[in-house]
C-alpha positions in Angstrom: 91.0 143.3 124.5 94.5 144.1 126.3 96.6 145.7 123.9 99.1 142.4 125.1 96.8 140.2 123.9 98.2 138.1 120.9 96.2 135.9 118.2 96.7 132.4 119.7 97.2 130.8 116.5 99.9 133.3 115.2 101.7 132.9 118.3 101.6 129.0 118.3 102.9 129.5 115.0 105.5 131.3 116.1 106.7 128.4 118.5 106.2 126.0 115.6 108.6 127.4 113.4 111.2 127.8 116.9 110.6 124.1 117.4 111.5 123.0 113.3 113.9 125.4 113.3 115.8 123.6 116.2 115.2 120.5 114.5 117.5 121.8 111.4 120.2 121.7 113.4 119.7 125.1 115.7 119.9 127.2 112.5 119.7 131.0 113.3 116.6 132.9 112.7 118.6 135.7 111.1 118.9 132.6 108.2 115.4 131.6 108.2 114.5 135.3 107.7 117.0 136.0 104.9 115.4 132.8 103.2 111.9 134.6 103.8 112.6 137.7 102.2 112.4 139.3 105.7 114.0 141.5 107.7 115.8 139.6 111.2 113.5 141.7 113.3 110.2 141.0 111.4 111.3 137.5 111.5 111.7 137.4 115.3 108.4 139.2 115.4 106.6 136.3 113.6 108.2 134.0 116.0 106.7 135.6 119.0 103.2 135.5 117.7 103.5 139.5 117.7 103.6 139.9 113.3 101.5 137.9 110.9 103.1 136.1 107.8 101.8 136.8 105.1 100.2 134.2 102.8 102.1 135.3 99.7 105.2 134.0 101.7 103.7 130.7 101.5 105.8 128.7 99.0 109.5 130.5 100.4 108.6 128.6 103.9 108.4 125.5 102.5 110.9 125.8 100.6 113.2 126.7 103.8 111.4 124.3 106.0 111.2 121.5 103.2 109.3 119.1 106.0 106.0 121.8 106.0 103.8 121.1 103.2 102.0 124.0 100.9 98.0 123.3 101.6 97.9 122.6 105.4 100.0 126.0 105.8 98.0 128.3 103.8 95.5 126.8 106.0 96.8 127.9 108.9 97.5 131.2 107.8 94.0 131.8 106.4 93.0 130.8 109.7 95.7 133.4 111.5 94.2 136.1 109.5 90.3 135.3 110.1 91.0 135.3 113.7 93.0 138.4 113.5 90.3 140.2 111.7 88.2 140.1 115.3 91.2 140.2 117.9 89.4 142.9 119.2 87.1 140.7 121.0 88.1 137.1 122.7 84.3 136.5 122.3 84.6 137.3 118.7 87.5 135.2 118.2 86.7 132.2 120.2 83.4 132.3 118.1 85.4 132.9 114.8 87.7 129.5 116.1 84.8 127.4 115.5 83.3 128.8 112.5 86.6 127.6 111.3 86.6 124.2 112.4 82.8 124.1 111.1 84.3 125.3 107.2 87.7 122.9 107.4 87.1 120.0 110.3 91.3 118.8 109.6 91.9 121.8 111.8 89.5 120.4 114.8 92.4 119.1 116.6 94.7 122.0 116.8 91.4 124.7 117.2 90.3 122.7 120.0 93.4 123.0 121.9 92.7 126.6 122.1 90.1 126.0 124.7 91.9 127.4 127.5 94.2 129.5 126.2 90.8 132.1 125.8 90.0 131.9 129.0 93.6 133.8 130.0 94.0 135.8 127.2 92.6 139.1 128.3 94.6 139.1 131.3 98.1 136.8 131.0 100.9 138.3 129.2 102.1 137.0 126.2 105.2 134.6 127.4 102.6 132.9 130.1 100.2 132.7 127.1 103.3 130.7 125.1 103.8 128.7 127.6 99.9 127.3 127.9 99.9 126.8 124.3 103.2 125.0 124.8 101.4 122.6 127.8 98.2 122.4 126.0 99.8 121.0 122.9 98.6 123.3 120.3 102.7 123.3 119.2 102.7 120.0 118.5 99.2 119.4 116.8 100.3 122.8 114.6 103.7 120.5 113.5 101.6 117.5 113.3 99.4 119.2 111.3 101.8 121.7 108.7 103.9 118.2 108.5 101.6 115.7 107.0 100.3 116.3 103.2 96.6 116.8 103.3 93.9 113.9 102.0 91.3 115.8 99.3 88.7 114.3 100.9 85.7 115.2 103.2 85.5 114.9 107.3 83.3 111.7 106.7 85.4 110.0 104.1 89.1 111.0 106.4 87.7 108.9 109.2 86.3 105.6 107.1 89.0 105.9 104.0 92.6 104.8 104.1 91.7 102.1 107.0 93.5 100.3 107.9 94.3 102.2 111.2 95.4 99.9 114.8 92.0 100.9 116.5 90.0 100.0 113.8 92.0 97.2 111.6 89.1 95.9 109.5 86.6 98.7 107.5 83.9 97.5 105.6 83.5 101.0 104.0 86.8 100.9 101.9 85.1 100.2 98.2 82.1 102.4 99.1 84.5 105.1 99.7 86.1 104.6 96.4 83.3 104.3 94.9 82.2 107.8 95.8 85.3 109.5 95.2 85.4 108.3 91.7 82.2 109.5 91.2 82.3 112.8 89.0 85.7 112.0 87.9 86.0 112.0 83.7 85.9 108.5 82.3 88.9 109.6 80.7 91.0 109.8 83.8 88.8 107.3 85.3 90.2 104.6 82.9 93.4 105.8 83.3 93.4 105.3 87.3 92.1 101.9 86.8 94.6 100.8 84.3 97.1 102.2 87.2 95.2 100.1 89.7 95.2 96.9 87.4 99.0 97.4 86.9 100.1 97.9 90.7 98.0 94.8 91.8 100.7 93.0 89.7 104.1 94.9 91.2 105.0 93.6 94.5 107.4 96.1 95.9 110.4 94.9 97.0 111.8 96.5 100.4 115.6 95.8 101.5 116.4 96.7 105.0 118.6 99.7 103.9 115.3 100.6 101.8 113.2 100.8 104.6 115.5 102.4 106.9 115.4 105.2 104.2 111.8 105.1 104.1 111.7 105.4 107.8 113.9 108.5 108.1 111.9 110.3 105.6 108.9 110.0 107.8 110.3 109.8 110.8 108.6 113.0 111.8 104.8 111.4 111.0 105.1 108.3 112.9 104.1 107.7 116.4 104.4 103.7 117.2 106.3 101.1 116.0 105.4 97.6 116.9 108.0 95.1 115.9 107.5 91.1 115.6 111.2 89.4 115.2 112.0 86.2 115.6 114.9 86.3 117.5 115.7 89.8 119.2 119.5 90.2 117.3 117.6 91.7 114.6 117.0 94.8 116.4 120.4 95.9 117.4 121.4 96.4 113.9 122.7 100.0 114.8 124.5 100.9 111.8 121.1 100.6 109.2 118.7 101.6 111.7 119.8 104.7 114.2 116.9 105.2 115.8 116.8 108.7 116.0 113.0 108.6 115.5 112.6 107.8 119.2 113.8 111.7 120.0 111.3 112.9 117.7 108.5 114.7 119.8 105.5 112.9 118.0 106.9 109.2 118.7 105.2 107.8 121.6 106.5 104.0 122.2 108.6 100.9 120.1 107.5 97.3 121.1 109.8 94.6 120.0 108.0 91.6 120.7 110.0 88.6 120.3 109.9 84.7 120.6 114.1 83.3 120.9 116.1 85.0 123.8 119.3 87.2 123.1 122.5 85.5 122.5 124.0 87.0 125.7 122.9 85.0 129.1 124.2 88.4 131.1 121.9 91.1 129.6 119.0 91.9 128.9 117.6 92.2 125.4 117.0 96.3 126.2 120.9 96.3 127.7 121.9 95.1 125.0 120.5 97.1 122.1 120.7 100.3 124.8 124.7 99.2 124.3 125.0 99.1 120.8 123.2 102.2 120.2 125.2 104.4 122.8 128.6 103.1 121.4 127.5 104.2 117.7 126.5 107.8 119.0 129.7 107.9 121.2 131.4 107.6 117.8 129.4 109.9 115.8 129.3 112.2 119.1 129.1 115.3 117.3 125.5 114.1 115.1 124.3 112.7 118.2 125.0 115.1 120.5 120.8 115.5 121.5 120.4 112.2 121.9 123.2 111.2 124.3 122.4 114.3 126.9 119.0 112.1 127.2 119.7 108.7 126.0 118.8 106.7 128.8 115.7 108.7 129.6 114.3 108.2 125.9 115.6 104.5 125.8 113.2 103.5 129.1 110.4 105.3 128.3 110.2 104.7 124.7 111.5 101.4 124.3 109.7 98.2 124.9 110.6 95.1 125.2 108.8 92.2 125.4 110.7 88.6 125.2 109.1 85.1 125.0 105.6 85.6 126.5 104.6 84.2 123.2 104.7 80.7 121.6 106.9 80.0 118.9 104.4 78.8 116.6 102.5 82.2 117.2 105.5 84.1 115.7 105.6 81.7 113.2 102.2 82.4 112.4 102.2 86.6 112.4 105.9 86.0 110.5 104.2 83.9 107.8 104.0 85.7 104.5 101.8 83.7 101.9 103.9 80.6 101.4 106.9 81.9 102.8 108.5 81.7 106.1 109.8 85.4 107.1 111.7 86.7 110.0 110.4 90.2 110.9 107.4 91.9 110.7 107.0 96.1 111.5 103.8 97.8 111.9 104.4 101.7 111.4 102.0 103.6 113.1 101.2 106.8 111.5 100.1 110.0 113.5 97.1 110.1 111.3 96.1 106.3 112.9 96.7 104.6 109.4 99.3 101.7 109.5 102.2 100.9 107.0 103.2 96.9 107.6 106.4 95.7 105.9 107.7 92.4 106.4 111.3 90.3 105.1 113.6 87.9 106.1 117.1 89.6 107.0 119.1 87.9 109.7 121.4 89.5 111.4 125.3 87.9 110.2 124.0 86.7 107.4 125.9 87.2 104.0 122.7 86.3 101.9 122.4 88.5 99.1 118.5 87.7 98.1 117.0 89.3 101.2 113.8 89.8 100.6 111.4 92.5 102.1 107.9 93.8 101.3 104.8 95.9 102.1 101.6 94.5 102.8 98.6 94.6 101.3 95.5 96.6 102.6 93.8 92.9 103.4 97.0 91.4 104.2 97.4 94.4 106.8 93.8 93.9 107.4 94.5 90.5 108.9 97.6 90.8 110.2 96.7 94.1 112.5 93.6 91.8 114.0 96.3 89.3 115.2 98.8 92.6 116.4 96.5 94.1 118.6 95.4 90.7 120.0 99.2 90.2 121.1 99.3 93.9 122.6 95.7 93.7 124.3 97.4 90.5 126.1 100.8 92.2 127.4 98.8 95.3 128.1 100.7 97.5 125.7 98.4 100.7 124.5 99.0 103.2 122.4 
């Protein structure tokens, strides 16, 4: 191998920790190192895919990162160091890549975006090589990936369990899957779970608007899609709980707002209109929003959707029926895992109501409401 050649992995690392690090408000890597225990230029190294971190540094990058969970990155960095045990070959490494997936299948999707990095390593230098793991999207399967706490289960059970997801909204496998999970578990702390399970089925969380808005900035960096069902589109352009800031994030792909009463204004459109209110709250907050006004209106059409009236009322009425209550807004969080978070309440937009009321689905109540979502988004022809 050229003495240029870099691990692929360490060097996608690299432009991981660039990418987070920009995303903490441009902090210098001079800080990130002193948090690390390392030197700057060591640091910078690691960055560049041209030094390996260490495992034993492990817990200090989380705790400096705070979004990068512990298991998924030692992962990673057991990986680093396989592959960087045969560097001296490609062949040796490419072959060592899928010995890896074989032992730990959750890192299929980043490994596999390696395919065509080998084929130029011998020869590119290393800042074309960055720049094909950049295009190929190893960077943002790594984030994806060192972002999103790991399920203890096997490569069978992560693609039946925790279904609900939009592609597949009905599983018949769910009990089965418990069922064989449990198995080997103590009876002690088996009759402690169920006692936990008995006693949830009986708490229906409560979710106010401010709530959720929390809840959504907390995982702003794991979701993909949000599909929105509101009865009238006001809702929406309720700038000052929701900011929206999730539709800068790299992994979020699209919002649909579907919506069955037209805006109060006769003069704009429903996407004018929200586009309006959101630029005149970062205008005042210039400063915090600073990112997202150099490309507002880029993001706004290309990740914003609209779609107003195409259904009938009593349709909305149906999705926005919660047991024997009448809500207002339903929102279908799509995860970048596939699995799908559904909350629904009954804010209105001027309304000095103080028993608002807001919840999250059930897993069958999810179950039948997704059927009825991606009905609605086959017939506009909205894919994910």
């Amino acid at each position: 191998m050229a003495q240029k050649a870099r691990n692929p992995l360490a060097q996608g690392l690299g432009l991981a920790f660039q990418n987070l690090r920009d995303k903490m408000g441009g902090v210098s890597s001079s800080e990130i190192a002193s948090s690390l225990g390392l030197a700057a230029s060591h640091y910078r190294m690691i960055e560049a895919g041209s030094a390996i971190l260490q495992p034993a540094r492990a817990i200090k990058v989380v705790q400096t990162f705070e979004v990068i969970e512990f298991v998924p990155l030692c992962q990673v960095l057991v990986a680093i160091q396989i592959l960087d045990s045969v560097k001296q070959s490609i062949d040796d490494m490419r072959t060592m890549a899928d010995l890896i997936v074989e032992a730990n299948p959750a890192l299929s999707r980043v490994m596999s975006r390696l395919e065509n990095v080998w084929d130029i390593l011998g020869t590119a230098e290393s800042s074309f090589v960055s720049r094909q793991i950049l295009s190929e999207g190893i960077v943002k399967e790594l984030e994806a990936f060192l972002t999103t706490e790991p399920v203890a289960l096997s490569a069978d059970q992560i693609d039946n369990f925790m279904t609900p997801t939009f592609e597949n909204p009905i599983s018949g496998q769910l009990y089965s899957k418990i069922g064989n999970i449990l198995q080997g578990v103590a009876p002690f702390y088996l009759d402690i779970i169920l006692q936990l399970v008995d006693n949830l089925k009986g708490i229906t969380p409560r979710v106010t608007p401010e709530e959720l808005a929390v809840w959504e900035a907390k995982h702003k960096s794991r979701i993909s899609h949000i599909i929105g069902i509101v009865r009238r589109p006001e809702i929406i352009m309720d700038v000052d709980t929701f900011d929206y800031s999730f539709l800068w994030q790299e992994n979020f792909r699209k919002m649909l707002i579907i919506h069955s009463e037209g805006p109060g204004s006769k003069k704009k459109t429903t996407h004018q209109m929200i586009s309006d209110c959101l630029k005149k709250r970062y205008e005042s907050e210039r400063i915090k929003y600073t990112r997202e006004l150099e490309s507002f209106d880029i993001i706004l059409n290309k990740k914003l959707v609209i779609e107003p009236g195409r259904f009938k009322p009593d349709e909305i009425d149906n999705m926005l029926r919660f047991r024997d209550m009448e809500m207002n807004n339903l929102w279908a969080y799509i995860l970048d895992n596939g699995y799908v978070v559904l909350f629904v309440d009954n804010a209105v937009v001027g309304s000095e109501a103080t028993n608002i009321y807001g919840t999250s689905l059930t897993y069958e109540e999810t179950c039948q409401k997704l059927v009825t979502i991606k009905e609605m988004c086959d017939e506009i022809g909205f894919r994910l």
